[in-house]
C-alpha positions in Angstrom: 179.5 121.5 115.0 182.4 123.5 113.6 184.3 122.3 110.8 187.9 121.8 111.4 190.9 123.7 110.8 194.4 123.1 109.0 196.0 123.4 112.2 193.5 121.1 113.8 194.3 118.0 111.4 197.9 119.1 111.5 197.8 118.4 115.5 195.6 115.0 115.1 198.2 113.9 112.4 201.3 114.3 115.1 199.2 111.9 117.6 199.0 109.3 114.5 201.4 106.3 115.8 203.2 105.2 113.1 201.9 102.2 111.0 203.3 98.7 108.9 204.0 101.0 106.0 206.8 103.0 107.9 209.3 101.1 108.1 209.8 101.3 112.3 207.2 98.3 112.9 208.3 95.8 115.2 205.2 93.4 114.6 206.4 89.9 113.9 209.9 90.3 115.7 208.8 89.0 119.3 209.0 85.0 117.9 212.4 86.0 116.0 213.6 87.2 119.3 212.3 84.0 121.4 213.7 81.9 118.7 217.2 83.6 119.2 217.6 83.8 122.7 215.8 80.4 123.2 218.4 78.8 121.4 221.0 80.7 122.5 219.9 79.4 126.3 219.6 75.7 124.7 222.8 75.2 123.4 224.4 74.9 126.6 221.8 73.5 128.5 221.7 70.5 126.1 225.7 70.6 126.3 225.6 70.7 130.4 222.9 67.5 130.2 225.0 65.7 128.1 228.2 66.2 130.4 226.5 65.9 133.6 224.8 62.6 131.9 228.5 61.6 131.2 229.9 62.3 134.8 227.1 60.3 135.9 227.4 57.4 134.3 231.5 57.2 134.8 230.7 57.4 138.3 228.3 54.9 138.7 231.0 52.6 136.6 233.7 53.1 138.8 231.9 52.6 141.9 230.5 49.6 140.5 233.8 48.1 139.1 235.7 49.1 142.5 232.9 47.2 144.8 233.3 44.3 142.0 237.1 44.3 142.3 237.1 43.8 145.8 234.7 41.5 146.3 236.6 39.0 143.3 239.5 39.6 144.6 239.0 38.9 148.2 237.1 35.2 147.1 240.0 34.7 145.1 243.1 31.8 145.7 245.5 33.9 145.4 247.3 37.6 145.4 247.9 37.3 141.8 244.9 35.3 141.1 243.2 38.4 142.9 244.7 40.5 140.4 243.8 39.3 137.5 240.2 38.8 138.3 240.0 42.3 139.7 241.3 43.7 136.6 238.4 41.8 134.6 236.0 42.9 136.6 237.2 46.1 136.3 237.1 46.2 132.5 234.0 44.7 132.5 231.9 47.1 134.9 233.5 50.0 133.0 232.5 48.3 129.5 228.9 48.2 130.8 228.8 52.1 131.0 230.5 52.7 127.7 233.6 53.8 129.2 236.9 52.6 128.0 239.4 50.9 130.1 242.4 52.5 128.9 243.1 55.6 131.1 242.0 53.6 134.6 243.8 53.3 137.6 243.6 50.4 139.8 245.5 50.1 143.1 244.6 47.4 145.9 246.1 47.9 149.4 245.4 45.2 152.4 245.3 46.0 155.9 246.3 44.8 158.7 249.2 43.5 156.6 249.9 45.1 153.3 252.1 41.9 152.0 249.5 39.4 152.6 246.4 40.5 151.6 244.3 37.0 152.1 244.7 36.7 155.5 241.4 35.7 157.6 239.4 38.8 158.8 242.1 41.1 156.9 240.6 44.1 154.8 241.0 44.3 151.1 240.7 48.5 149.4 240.0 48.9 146.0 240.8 52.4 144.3 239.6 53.2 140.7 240.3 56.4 139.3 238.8 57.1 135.6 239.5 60.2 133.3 235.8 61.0 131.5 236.5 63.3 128.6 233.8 66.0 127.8 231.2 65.2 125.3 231.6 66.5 121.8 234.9 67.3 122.4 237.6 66.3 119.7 240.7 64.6 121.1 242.7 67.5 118.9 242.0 70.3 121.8 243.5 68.1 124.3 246.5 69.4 123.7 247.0 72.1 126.6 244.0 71.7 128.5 243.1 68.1 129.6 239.3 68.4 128.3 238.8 65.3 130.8 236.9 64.6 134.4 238.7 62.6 136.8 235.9 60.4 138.7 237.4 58.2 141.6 236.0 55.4 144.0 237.0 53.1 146.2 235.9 50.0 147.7 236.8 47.6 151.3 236.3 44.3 151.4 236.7 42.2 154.9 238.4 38.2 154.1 236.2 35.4 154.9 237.2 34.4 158.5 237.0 30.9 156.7 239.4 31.9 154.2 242.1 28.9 153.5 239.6 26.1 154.9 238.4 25.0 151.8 
């Protein structure tokens, strides 16, 4: 065996890769990254659940509520007995899901005749249209932008053919 040279070790040294003392490690960042751009993908998909969530449950409310608008107001006694009771059930299907019955819309048209809407065999349409404001959203930024989702359903109803035996 031959001893080594200066220039030998000098070359070996170059091929040294450079260790924790040098200040260019990146040992321990991989988990600081995943940390960073795990939250960073969270956020929003935490935020898109809870809106999506929101949307949901306003729509199943306001289909609910319309179905349960027409049906009380086609048993009811009267047009303006109709009313009334749709307009409970309408606050009352929303209230199940949390949403307020505030910003709601209700319109009921009839058809074949659109003054008299208890006639036998006639049809009975209930439109609700609900504004769902975006989770986590202060009222404050409302200001421009409606920060709201409008949901709408409707619902037909036929009149008992035995309507005004009773």
């Amino acid at each position: 065996m031959r001893p080594s040279s200066p220039s030998d070790s000098r070359a070996r040294g170059a091929e040294r890769t450079v260790g924790p003392g040098d200040g260019c490690s990146d040992r321990g960042s991989a988990s600081l990254e995943f940390l960073t751009a795990g939250f960073l993908m969270l956020v929003p998909l935490v935020y898109l659940i809870l809106t999506l969530g929101a949307i949901q449950s306003a729509a199943l409310a306001t289909e609910g509520a319309a179905r349960q608008a027409a049906r009380v107001f086609v048993q009811a006694e009267s047009t303006a007995a109709g009313s009334a009771a749709a307009l409970r059930a309408l606050e009352l299907a929303l209230a199940d899901h949390g949403i307020e019955a505030e910003g709601t819309s209700l319109a009921i048209s009839c058809a074949p005749r659109a003054d008299q809407c208890h006639t036998r065999r006639g049809w009975v349409t209930v439109d609700v249209a609900v504004r769902v404001p975006l989770p986590l959203v202060p009222p404050v930024f409302d200001l421009r932008v409606p920060l709201a989702v409008p949901v709408e359903a409707s619902a037909t109803q036929q009149v008992s053919r035995f309507w005004g035996a009773r």
